[in-house]
C-alpha positions in Angstrom: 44.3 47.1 122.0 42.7 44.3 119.8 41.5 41.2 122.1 42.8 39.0 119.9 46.1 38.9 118.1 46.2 34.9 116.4 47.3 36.8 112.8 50.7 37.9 114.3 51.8 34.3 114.6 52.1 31.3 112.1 48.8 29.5 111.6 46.5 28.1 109.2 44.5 31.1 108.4 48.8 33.1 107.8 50.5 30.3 106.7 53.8 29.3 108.4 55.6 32.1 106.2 53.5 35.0 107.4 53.8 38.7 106.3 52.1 42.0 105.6 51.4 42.2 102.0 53.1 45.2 100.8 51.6 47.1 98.4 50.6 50.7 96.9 47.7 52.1 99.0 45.4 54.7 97.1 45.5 58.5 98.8 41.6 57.6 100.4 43.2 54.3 102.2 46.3 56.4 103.2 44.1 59.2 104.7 42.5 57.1 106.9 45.5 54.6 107.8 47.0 57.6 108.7 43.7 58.7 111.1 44.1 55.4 112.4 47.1 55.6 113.8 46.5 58.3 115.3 44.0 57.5 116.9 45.6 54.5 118.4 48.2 56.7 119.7 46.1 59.4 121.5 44.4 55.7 122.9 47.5 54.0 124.1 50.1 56.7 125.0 47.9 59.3 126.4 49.1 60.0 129.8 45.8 58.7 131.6 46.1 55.6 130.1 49.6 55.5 130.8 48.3 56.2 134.9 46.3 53.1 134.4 48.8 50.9 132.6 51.6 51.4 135.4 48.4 51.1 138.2 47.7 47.9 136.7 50.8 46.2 136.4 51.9 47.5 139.6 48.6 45.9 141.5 49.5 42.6 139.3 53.1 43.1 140.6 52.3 43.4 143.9 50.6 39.8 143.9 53.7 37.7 141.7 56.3 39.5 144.1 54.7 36.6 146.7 54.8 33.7 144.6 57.5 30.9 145.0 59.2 29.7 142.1 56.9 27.2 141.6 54.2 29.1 141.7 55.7 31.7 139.4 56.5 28.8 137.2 52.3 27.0 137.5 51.2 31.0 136.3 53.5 31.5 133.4 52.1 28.2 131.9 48.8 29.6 132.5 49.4 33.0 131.3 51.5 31.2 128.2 48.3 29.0 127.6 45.3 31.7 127.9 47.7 34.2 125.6 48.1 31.9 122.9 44.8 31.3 122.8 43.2 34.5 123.9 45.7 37.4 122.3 47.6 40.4 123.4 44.6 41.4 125.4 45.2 44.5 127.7 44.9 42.1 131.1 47.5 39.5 129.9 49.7 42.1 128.6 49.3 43.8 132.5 50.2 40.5 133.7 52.8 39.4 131.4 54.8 43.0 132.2 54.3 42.2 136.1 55.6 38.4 135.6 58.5 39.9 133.8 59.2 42.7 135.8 59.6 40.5 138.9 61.5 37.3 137.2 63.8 40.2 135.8 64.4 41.7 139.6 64.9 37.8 140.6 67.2 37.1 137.8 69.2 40.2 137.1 68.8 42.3 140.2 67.2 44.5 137.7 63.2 45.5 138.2 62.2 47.8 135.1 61.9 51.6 135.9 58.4 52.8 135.7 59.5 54.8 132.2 60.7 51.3 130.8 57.5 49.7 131.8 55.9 52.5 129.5 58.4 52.0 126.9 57.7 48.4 126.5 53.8 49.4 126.4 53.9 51.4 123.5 56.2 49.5 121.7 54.1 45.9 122.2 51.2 48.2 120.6 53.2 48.7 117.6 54.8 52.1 118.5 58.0 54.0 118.6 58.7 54.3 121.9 61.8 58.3 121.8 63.9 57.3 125.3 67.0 58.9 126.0 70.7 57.9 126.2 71.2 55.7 128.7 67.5 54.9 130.1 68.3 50.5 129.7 66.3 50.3 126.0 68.0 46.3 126.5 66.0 45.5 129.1 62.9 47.7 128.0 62.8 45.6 124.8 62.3 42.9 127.0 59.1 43.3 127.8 57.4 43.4 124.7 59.9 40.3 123.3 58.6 38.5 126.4 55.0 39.1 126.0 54.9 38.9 122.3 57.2 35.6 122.4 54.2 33.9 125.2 51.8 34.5 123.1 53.4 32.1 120.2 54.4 35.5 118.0 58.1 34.8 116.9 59.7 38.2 118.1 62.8 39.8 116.1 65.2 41.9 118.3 67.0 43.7 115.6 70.1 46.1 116.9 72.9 48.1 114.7 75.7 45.6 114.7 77.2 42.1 115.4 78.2 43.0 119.1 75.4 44.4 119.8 73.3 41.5 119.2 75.2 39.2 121.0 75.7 41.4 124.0 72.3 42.0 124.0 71.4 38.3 123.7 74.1 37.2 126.4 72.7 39.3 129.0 68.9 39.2 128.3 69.1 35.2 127.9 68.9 34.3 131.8 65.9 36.3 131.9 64.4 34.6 128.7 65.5 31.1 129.7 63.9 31.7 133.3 60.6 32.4 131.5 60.9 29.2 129.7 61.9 31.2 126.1 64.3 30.3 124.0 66.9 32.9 122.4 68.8 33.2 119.3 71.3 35.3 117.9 72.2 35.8 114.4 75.7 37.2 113.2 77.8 37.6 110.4 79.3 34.1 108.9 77.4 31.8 110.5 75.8 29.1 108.3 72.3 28.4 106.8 71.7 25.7 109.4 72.5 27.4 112.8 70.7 30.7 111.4 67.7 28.5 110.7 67.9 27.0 114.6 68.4 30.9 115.7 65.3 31.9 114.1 63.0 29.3 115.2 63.7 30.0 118.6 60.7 32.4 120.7 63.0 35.7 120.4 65.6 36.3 117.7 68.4 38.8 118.4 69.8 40.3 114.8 71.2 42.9 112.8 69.0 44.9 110.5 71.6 43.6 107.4 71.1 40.1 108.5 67.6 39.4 108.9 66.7 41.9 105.9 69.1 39.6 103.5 68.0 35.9 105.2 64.5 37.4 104.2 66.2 37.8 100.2 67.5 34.3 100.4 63.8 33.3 101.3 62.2 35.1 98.6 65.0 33.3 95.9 64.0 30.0 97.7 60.7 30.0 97.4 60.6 32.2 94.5 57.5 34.1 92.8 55.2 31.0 91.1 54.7 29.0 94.5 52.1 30.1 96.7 52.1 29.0 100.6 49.9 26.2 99.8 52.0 24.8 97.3 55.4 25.0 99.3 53.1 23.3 101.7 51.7 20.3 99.3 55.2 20.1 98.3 56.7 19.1 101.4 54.4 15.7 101.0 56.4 14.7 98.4 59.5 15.7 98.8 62.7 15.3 101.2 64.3 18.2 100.6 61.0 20.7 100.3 61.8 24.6 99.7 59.7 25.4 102.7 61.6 23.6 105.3 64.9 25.3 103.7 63.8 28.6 104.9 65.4 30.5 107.1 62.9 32.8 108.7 59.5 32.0 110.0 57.9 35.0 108.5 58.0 38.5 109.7 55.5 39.0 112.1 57.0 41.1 115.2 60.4 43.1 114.9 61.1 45.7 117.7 64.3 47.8 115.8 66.8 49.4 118.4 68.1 52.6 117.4 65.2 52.3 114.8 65.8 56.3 113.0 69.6 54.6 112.3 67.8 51.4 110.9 64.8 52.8 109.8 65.8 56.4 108.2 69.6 56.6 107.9 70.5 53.5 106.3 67.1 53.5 104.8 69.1 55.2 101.2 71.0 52.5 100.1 69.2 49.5 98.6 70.0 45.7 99.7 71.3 43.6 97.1 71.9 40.3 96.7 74.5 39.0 94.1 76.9 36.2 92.3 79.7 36.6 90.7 79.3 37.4 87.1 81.1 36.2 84.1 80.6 39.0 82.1 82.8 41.8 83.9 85.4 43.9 82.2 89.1 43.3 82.4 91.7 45.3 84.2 93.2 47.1 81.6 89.6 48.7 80.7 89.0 49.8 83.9 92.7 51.6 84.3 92.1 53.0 80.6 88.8 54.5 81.7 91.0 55.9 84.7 93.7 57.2 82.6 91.1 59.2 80.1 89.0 60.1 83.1 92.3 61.9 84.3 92.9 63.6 81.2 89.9 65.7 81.3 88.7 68.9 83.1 86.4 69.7 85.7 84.2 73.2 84.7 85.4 72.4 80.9 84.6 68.4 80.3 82.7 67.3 83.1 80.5 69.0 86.3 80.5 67.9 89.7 76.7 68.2 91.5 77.0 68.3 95.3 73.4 68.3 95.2 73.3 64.7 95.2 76.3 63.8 93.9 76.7 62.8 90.7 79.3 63.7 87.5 77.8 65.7 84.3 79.3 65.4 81.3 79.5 68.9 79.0 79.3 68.4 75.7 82.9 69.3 74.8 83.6 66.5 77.6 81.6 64.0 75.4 83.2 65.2 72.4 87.1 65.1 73.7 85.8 61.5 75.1 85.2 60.6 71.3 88.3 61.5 70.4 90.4 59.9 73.0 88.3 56.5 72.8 89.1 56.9 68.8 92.1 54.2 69.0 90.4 51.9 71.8 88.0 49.0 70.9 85.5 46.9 72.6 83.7 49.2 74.9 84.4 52.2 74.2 83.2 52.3 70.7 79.7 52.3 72.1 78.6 55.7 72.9 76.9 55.0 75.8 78.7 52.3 76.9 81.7 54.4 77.3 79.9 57.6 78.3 78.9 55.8 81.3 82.4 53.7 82.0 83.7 57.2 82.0 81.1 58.7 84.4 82.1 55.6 86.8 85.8 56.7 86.5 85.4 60.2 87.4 83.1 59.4 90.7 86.2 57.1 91.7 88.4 59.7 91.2 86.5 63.1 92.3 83.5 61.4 94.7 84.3 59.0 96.8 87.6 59.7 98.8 90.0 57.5 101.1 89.6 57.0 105.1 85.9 59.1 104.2 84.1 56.9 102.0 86.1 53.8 102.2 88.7 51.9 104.2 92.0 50.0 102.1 92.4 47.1 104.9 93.9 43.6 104.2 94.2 44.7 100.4 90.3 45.2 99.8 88.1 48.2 99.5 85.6 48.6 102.5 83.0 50.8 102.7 82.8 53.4 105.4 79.0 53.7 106.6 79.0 57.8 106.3 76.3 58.0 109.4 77.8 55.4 111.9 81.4 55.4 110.7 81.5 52.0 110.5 82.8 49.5 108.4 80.4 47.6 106.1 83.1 44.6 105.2 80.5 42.6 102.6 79.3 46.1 100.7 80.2 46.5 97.4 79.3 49.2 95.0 77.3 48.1 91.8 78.0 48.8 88.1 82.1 48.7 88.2 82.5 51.3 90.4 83.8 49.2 93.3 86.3 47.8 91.1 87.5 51.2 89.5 88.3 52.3 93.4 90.5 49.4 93.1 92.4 50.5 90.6 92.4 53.6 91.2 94.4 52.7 95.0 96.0 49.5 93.1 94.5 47.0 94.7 93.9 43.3 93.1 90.6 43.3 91.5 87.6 41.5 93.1 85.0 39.9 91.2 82.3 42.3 89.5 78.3 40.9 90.6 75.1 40.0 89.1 72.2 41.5 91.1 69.9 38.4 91.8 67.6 40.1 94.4 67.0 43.6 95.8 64.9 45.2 98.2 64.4 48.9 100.0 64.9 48.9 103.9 61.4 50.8 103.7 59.5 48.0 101.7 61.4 45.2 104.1 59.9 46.6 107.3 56.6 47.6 105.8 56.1 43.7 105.6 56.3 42.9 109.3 52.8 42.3 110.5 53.8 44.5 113.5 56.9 46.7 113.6 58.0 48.7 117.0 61.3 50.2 117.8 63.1 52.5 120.4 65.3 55.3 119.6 66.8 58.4 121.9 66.5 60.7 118.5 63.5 60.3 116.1 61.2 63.2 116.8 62.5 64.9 113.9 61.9 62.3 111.3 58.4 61.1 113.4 56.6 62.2 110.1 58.2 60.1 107.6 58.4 57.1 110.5 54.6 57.2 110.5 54.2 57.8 106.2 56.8 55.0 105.3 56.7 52.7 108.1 53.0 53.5 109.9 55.0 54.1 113.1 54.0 56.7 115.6 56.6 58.3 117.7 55.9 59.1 121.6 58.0 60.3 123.7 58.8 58.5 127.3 60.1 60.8 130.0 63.2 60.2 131.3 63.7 58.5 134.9 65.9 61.0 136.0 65.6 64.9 135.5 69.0 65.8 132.9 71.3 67.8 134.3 73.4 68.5 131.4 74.3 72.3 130.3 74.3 73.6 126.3 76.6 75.6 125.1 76.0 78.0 122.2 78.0 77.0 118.8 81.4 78.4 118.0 82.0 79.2 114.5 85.3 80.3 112.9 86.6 81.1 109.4 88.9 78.6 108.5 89.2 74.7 109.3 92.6 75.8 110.5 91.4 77.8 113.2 88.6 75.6 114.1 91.0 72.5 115.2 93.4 75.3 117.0 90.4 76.3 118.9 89.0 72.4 119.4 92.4 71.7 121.4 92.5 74.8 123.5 89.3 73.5 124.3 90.1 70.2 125.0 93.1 71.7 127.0 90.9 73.6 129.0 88.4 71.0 130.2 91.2 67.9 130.5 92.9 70.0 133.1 90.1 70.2 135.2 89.7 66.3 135.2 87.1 65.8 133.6 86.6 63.3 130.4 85.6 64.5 127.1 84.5 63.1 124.3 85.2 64.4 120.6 82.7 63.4 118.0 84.6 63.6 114.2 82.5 63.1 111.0 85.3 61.0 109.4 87.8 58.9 110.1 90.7 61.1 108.0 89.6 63.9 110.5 89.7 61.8 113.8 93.2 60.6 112.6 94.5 64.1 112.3 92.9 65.6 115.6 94.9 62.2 116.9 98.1 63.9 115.4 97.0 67.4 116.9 96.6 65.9 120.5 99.6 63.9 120.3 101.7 66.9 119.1 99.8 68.8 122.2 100.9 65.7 124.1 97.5 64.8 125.2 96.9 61.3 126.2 93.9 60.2 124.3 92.5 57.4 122.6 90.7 56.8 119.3 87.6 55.3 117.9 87.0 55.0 114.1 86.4 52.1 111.5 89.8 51.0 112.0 89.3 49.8 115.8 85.6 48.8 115.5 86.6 45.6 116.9 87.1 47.5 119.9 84.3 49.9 119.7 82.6 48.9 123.0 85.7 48.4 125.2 87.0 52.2 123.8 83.9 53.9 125.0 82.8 52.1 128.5 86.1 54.2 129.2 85.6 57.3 128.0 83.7 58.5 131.2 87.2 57.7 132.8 88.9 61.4 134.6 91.3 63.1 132.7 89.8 60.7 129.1 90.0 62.3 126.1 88.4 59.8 123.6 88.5 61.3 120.1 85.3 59.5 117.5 83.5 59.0 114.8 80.1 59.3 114.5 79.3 55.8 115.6 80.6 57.0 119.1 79.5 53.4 120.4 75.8 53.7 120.0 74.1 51.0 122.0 77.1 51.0 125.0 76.8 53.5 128.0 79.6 55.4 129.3 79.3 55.6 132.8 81.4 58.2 135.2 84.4 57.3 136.8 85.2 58.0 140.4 85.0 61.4 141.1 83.5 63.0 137.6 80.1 63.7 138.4 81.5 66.3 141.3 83.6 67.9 138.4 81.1 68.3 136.2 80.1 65.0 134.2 81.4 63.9 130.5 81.5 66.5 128.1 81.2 66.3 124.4 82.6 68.8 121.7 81.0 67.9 118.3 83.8 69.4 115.5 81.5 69.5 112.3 77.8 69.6 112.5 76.2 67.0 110.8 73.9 66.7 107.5 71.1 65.7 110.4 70.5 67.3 113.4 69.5 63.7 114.7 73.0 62.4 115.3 74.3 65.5 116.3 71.5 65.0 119.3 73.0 61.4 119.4 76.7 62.3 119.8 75.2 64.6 122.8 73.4 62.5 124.1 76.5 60.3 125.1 76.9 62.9 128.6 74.3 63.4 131.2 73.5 59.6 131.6 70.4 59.0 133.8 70.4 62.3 135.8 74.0 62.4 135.8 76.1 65.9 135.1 77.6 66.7 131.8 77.7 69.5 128.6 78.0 69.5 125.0 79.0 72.1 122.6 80.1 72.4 119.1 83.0 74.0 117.2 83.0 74.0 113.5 83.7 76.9 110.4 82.5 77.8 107.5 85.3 75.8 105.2 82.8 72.6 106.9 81.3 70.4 104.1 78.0 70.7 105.6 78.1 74.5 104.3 80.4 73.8 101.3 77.8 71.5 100.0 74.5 72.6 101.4 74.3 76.4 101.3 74.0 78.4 98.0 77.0 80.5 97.1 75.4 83.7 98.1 74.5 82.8 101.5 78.3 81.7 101.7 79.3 85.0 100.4 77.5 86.6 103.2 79.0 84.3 105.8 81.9 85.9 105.2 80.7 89.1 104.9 79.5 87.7 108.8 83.0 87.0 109.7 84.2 90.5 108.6 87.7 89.0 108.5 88.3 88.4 111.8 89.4 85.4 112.7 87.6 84.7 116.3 83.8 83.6 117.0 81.1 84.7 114.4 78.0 85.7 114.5 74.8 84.5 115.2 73.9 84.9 111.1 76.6 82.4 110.6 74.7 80.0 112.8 71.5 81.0 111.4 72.6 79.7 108.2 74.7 76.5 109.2 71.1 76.0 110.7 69.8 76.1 107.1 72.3 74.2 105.2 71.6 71.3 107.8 68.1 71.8 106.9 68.1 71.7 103.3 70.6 68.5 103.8 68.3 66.7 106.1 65.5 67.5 102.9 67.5 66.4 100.5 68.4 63.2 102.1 64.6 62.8 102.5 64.0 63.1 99.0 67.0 60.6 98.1 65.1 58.2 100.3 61.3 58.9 98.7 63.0 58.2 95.2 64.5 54.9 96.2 61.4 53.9 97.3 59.5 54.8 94.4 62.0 53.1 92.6 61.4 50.3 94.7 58.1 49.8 93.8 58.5 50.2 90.2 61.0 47.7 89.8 58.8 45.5 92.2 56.0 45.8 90.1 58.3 45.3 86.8 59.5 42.4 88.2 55.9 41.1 88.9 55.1 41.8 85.3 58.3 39.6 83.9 57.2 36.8 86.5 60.8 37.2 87.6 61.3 37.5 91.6 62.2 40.0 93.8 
């Protein structure tokens, strides 16, 4: 560990905006960034260090467990003093995790588990700390918050949504406040001025959307011509200087909770900050391009590619579109123009679908989050497409939007001067953590040993025979007593295995985009006897469900998973919700071959010979046909990869563009 950490903080050698310059490293600096940080790992997370870490803080325990409160009170200025002047050093950071540890057993009747002790360790040296399900990663985090936040670092908490973030705030803030830290949380519509008094306070609780687009509104503030000097001179002169109407202090320490879903799976879709435009197109062009997108053929005027998806047109397509646009003017006398109007149209109509890609709620268009299953209320999609799904469901127009910012989660994060996170699933993507992000992945133990049972995969012919199959299943294990929880990829399938269980007259209750509000409430229950809790894929990440009375002696929570998913990552996570800390439980998965994962991701003539595989019947398949659902999540999880190494290459080159033009970010 370095002895001294004074460039993590605001200062006069940083600036009081401080970040990590982010740009394009040549393949000799990569090489040996890479060495680096491996090195660092095999340093800190080795397990003899680890012996010596937990020796330590123990034997610094064992003397604060002694002190009064005002003793404990005399030390922490002491410790707050020589770590703001002396660094993260390895013996404060012993004796910051000891304080900590014991004001946390005072305060919460909670004293961190040996594993979270380690957890916090390797994520206040900048690492990814893999800790499963239910192993407290809320009061892990607060280790290295607490010890980052004495040492003057401003400390970002960043979590995957709204309640998150103030659960996590509400219930960690005795602890902080004890230590003499202040906490903030930022959420969805509050205004410049109380998001400003969140972010100056020691340890910042957000969502990955909300500190990533304060950070935009900073950039557009200060904008690309005034250097941190400058902003500084100009506050001299000025009542109203740019620099004190930023929102953020810099980015200098962010630890990311569920960091693969903030890091990796929301890391395709670019943030973008807009106004309202005045140059948008009126309603009657967008129904026109509807009603000519309608008129033509798929395999004759247009293509649809899976692989990503996207609309090709033939050239007959662009030929008939000639002829139709023949009476129409304005835009559709422009080739191109109307080409790509028309390209728009067909993606509403054949690409993004209802209750699966978005959500018609108080008479707007809200997009569905495809890997959480939540609702993202303030998305929109660029370039008239939003407002073609509109029309296309009849809905009263909303305003189209001028991009005046944009940035890649990847290039965002890059820019912290130290980024750390915790997640139960990110072994798989530990490669591109450590490329994109220079995050290395280690793996804590769990306090308990798991007791959970796997089941092998059942695979059937037809999505007909799949569901039959899901609610004999469901039958079967809810007549024992025990809960279960069904993990669905959408929300139009967790509606209709709703309609199935209520035909079946099964008691159950469901969790999708629609009753995110009650997300957290839905699934503390689920570990209920006799539950049936049918949801998404957002399955209340970040909330434990613990056993009811009596469950663990029947056998725990178990999941059934009813389509495998494009990663094998959140299939982990949706099986990760049974066999909590030690506790019992079993997971298994029923899916078939008419599955969209196998539609989309495995070549005709492997699906030919998944059928072959099936032979006809109509019962369990094969182990080819899980062989090759095994592939086609592969080659998704690839391709998703790729989508993610093009955006950032984009990224850059717009970036650098922009640099050119003078224009900002």
């Amino acid at each position: 560990m370095p002895s001294s950490i004074p460039l993590l903080r605001p200062s006069l050698i940083t600036g009081e905006y401080p970040e990590r310059q982010d740009r394009l490293l040549p393949w000799p600096e990569i090489l040996l960034a890479k060495l680096t940080r491996r090195v660092a790992k095999y340093r800190v997370a080795r397990p003899v260090q680890l012996r010596k870490m937990l020796a330590q803080v123990e034997q610094q325990g064992a003397d604060v467990k002694n002190w009064s409160e005002a003793e404990l009170t005399a030390q922490l200025a002491q410790l707050r003093q020589r770590m703001q002047a002396e660094g993260l050093t390895e013996e404060l950071v012993f004796r910051s995790f000891a304080i900590v540890r014991e004001t946390a057993s005072r305060i919460l009747g909670k004293r961190h588990y040996d594993v979270q002790v380690i957890g916090g360790w390797l994520m206040i040296n900048g690492m990814l700390a893999e800790m499963d399900t239910g192993e407290g990663k809320t009061l892990t985090a607060s280790l290295p918050a607490c010890t980052a936040a004495f040492a003057g670092i401003p400390v970002h908490v960043i979590t995957a949504n709204d309640y998150l973030v103030e659960r996590d705030a509400r219930e960690m803030g005795a602890l902080y406040n004890a230590l003499g830290l202040s906490v903030g949380a930022v959420i969805e519509g509050m205004d410049q001025d109380a998001r400003r008094k969140a972010y100056a306070c020691d340890i910042t609780y957000c969502t990955n959307k909300q500190v990533a687009f304060d950070y935009l509104r900073d950039r557009l503030t200060m904008g690309r011509h005034a250097s941190r000097r400058q902003l500084e001179v100009e506050r001299l002169h000025s009542d109203n200087a740019r620099i004190d109407r930023l929102l953020l202090r810099g980015l200098c320490f962010a630890i990311v909770d569920e960091a693969d879903s903030v890091l990796i799976d929301e890391a395709r879709t670019p943030l973008v900050i807009s106004q309202t435009s005045t140059n948008r197109l009126e309603e009657q062009t967008y129904q026109q391009a509807l009603d000519i997108a309608r008129q033509l053929q798929e395999g004759v005027d247009f293509t649809i590619q899976q692989q990503p998806r996207s609309i090709l047109l033939t050239e007959q397509g662009k030929t008939r579109l000639a002829s139709l646009c023949q009476p129409l003017k304005g835009v559709w006398t422009g080739q191109r123009r109307r080409e790509y109007l028309l390209k728009q149209a067909l993606s509403a109509l054949h690409l993004f679908v209802r209750d699966k890609h978005y959500l018609c709620k108080d008479g707007k268009v809200q997009i569905i989050d495809e890997n959480t299953g939540r609702v993202m209320a303030d998305r929109s999609w660029e370039l008239g497409l939003h407002q073609l799904i509109e029309t296309k469901e009849g809905l009263a127009l909303s305003s189209s939007k001028e991009t005046l910012a944009r940035i890649s989660y990847q290039r965002f994060f890059r820019r912290y001067l130290r980024l750390a996170g915790m997640s139960g699933t990110a072994r798989e993507v530990a490669a591109e953590l450590g490329t994109v992000y220079g995050l290395q992945v280690a793996r804590v133990p769990p306090h308990r040993p798991p007791q959970k049972s796997t089941h092998p995969d059942w695979v059937y012919g037809t999505v007909e025979r799949k569901w039959a199959e899901v609610i004999k299943r469901i039958k079967e294990i809810h007549n024992s007593g025990r809960p279960i929880l069904v993990g669905t990829k959408s929300l139009a399938d967790s509606e209709y295995l709703s309609t199935l269980l209520s035909k079946a007259r099964l008691p159950h209750r469901v969790l999708n985009a629609k009753q995110d509000a009650r997300e957290a409430e839905i699934i503390a229950q689920a570990g209920q006897p006799g539950r049936i809790t049918v949801a998404t894929n957002m399955a209340g990440r970040g909330t434990d469900i613990r056993l009811g009375s009596g469950v663990a002696g029947r056998g725990g929570l178990h999941v059934i998973a009813t389509e495998r998913h494009e990663a094998h990552r959140i299939d982990r996570q949706l099986f990760g919700r049974c066999g909590r800390q030690g506790d019992p439980g079993s997971f298994e998965a029923i899916v078939s071959l008419q599955d969209e994962l196998v539609q989309v991701y495995l070549p005709v003539g492997l699906q030919r010979l998944l059928k072959i595989d099936n032979d006809g019947k109509d019962s369990r398949i094969g182990k080819w046909s899980r062989r090759l659902i095994k592939l086609a999540q592969h080659r998704a999880q690839r391709q998703h990869k790729q989508i993610r190494r093009d955006l950032l290459k984009a990224d850059e080159v717009l970036a650098n563009t922009l640099a050119f033009t003078g224009r900002t970010e």
